[in-house]
N, C-alpha and C positions, 0 to 999 in steps of 0.2 A: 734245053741244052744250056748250058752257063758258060757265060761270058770267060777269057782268059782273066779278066780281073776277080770275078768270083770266086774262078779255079784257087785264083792265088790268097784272097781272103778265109775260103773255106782250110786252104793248105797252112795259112799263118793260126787261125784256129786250133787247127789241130796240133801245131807243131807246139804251141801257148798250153797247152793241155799235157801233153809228153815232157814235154817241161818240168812243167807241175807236177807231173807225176815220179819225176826224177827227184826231184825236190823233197817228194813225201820217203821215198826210198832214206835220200841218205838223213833226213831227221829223224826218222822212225831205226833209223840204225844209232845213232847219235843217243835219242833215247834207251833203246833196248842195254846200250854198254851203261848209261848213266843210273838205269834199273838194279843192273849186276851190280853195279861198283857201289852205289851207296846207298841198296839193301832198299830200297822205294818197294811200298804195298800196293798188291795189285789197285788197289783204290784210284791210283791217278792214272792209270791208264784212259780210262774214257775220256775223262776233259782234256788231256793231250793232247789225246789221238783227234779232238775238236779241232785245238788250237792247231796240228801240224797240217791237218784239212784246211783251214783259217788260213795260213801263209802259205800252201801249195800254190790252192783255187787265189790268192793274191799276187803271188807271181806268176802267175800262167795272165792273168787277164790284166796287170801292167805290161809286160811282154805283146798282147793282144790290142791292147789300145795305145800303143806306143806314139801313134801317130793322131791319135782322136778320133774322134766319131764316133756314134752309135755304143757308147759304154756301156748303155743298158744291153744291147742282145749281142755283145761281141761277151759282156760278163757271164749273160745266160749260160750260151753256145759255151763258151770255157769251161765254166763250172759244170755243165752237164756231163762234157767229153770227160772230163779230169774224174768223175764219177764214175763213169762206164771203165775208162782205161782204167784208175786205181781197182775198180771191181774186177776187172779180168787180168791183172798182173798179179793181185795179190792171192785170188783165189787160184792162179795157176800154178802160184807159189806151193799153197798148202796142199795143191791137189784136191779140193775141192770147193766144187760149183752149184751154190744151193742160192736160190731168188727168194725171199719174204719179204714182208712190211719193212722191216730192216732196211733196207736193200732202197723202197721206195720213200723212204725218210732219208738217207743220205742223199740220194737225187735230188729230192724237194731242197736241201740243207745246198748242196750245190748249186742248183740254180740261182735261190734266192740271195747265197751269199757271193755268189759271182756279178750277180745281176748289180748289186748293193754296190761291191768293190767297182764295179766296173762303169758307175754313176761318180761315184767318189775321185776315182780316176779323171776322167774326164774333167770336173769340177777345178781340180789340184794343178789340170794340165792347162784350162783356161788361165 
């Protein structure tokens, strides 16, 4: 059974994650008009769509380590969530829900770079 403090850490987690995932929402809007507007080839979609991963899972795990501590697994735990929830909002979006290697390469891409931010963080905040 976890603690009222855990409640409330596992709760700030996720909340650092939903965040982020709002985050991704309106940059990937931001982009998609900046596509239409000035003719861009599909080409730079992928490294964007890195980069707006990059500052999501970064503002979800500043938000998550606000206070310090533990940067390394409050960045894990972020960047995981922020993986799962963007995987299940946007595929709910298109309507559909397909798992591959895909799928377990952005997890990994999550982790490691929440994990990363969220040492970085901490470092910044000392």
């Amino acid at each position: 059974v976890a603690s009222a403090d855990q409640k409330i850490g596992i709760s700030k987690l996720i909340l650092s994650a939903l965040i982020a995932v709002i985050v991704s929402f309106g940059l990937i809007l931001i982009f998609a008009m900046l596509i239409k507007w000035l003719g861009w080839s599909d080409s730079v979609i992928t490294p964007v769509n890195v980069v707006i991963k990059l500052i999501s899972i970064a503002v979800g795990v500043i938000i998550a380590t606000k206070n310090g501590g533990r940067g390394l697994i409050k960045g894990i735990a972020v960047g995981a969530i922020y993986i799962i929830f963007s995987y299940v909002a946007f595929s709910a979006l298109l309507g559909s829900f397909s798992l591959g290697l895909g799928n377990l390469w952005d997890l990994l891409f999550g982790v490691v770079s929440g994990g990363i931010i969220g040492i970085i963080s901490n470092i910044i905040k000392k």
